[in-house]
C-alpha positions as CSV (number, residue, x, y, z in Angstrom):
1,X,-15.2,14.7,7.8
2,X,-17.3,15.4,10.5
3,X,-19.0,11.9,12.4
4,X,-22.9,12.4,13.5
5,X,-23.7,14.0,16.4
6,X,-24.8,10.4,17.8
7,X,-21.3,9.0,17.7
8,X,-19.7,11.4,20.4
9,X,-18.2,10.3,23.3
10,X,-19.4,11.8,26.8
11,X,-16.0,13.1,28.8
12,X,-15.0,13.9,32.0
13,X,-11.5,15.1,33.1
14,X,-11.5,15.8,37.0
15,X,-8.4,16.5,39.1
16,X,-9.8,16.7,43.2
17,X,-9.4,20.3,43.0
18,X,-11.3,21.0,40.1
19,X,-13.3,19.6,36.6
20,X,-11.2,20.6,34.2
21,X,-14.0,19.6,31.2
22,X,-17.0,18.1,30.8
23,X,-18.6,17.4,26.8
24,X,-18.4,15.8,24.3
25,X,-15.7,14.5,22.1
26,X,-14.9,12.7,18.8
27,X,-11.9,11.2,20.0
28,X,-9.4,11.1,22.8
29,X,-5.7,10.0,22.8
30,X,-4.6,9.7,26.7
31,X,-0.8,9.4,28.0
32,X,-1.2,5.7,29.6
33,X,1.6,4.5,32.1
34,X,3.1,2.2,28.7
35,X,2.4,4.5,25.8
36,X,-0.5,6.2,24.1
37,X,-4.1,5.3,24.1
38,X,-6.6,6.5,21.4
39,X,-10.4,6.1,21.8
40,X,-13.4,6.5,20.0
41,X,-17.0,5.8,19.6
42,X,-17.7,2.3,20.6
43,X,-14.5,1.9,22.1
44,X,-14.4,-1.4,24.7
45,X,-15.0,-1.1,28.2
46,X,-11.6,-0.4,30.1
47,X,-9.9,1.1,33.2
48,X,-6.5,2.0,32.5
49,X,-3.5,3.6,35.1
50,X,-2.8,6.9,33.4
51,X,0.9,7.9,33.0
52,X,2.3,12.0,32.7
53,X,2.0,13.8,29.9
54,X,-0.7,15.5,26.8
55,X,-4.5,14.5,27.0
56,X,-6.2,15.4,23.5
57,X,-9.5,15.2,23.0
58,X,-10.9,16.3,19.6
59,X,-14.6,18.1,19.8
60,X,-16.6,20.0,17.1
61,X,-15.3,23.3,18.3
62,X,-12.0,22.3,18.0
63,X,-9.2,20.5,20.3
64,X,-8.9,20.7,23.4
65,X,-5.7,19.5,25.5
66,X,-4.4,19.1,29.3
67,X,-1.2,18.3,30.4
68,X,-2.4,15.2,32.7
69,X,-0.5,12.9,35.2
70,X,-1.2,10.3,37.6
71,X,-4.4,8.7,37.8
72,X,-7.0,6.9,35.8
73,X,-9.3,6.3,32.6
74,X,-12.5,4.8,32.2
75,X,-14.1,3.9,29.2
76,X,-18.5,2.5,29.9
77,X,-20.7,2.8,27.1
78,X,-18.9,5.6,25.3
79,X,-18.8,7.9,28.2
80,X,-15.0,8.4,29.2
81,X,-13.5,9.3,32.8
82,X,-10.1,10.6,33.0
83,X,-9.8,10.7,36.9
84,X,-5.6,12.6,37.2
85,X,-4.0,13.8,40.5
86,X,-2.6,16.6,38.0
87,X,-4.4,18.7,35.5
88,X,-3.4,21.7,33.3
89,X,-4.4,23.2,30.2
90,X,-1.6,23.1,28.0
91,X,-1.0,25.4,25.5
92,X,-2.8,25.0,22.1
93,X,-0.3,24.7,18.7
């Protein structure tokens, strides 16, 4: 079931070397230092300390993940910030 195109999340995942994406997203699930976070539209405002492990964020053209560590995620009026000391693509299954 596909949400409307008005109900997307606007995401950002930067590392200081480089932005590893930038789009939109249906939802995210993020490696947070005490377990696993899942967000979506209209999701509360939040900072959160970001642990190691799988980012997955789910967009119309499929999913996209990064293997993530260190750092921070912001959630603001449905736009998301996932600031990481560490970013990779990880492979797709």
């Amino acid at each position: 079931m596909m949400a409307p195109a008005d109900r997307r999340l606007n995401v950002t995942v930067i590392s200081p070397s480089a932005a590893a994406f930038s789009g939109t997203a249906i939802s995210i699930i993020a490696p947070a230092h005490d377990g696993e976070l899942g967000i979506l539209y209209g999701h509360a405002p939040m900072v959160v300390l970001l642990g190691e492990g799988l980012l997955r964020i789910r967009t119309d053209d499929g999913p996209r993940r990064f293997h993530v560590a260190r750092g921070f995620l912001q959630v603001l009026d449905n736009t998301v910030a996932v600031l990481a000391e560490e970013v990779e693509p990880a492979a797709e299954n």
